[in-house]
N, C-alpha and C positions, 0 to 999 in steps of 0.2 A: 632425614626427610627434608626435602626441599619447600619451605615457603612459597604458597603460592602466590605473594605479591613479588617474588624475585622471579617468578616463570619469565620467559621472554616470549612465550607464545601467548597472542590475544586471548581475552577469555572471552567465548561467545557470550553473547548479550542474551538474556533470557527475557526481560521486561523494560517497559519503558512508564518513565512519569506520565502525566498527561502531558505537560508541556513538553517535555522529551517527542511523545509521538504526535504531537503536532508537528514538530519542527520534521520530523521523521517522513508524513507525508506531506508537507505543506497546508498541512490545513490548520486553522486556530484552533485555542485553548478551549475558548467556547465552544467551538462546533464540537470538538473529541467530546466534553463534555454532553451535552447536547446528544449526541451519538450513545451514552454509557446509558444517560435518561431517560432515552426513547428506547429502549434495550436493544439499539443497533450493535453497539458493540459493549461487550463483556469486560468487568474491569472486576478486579480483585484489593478488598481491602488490610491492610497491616494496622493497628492502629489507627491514625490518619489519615497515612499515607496511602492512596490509590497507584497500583498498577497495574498494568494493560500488559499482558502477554506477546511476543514478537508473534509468534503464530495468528492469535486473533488478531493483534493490528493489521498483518499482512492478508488476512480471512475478510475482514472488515473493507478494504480497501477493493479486493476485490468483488465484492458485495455491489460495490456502487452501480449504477448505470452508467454503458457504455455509451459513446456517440461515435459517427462514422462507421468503421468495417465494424463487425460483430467479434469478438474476442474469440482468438482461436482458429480464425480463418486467413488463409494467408493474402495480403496486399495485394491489390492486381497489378498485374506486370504490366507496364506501361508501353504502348506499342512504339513503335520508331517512328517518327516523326513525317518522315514518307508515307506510311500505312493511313488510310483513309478507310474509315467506315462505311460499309455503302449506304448506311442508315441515314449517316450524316447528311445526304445529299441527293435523298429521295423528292 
């Protein structure tokens, strides 16, 4: 049987530290934090040690509020530069 620390194939990541999925969305230690307290997001304890699920982090992130287009709807296509609104110029 082959040891799975000699595998050459990646092992998917199932969980992250706090500080891990800080770094994972950009956001701080504190805020992930912060997030677990206000039970935005769901964390699991070992002992000490807290872990955050890859699924809830990536649940959580989508969670947020959006700004700009609405999530899911596609960008507007930008007219050519000759095209003129007639709006524009009522």
């Amino acid at each position: 049987m082959t040891d799975i620390l000699e595998s050459k194939s990646p092992l998917k990541r199932i969980t992250y530290t706090p500080i891990e999925a800080a770094a994972a969305t950009g956001r701080t230690r504190t805020r992930i934090f912060k997030a677990i307290k206000d039970k935005e997001l769901t964390a699991r304890k070992d002992g000490r040690s807290t872990l955050i699920e890859t699924d809830e982090l990536a649940r959580w992130v989508r969670s947020l509020p959006t700004i700009g287009r609405n999530a899911g709807e596609p960008a507007e296509t930008p007219r050519p530069s000759g095209d003129r609104n007639p709006r524009d110029h009522a």
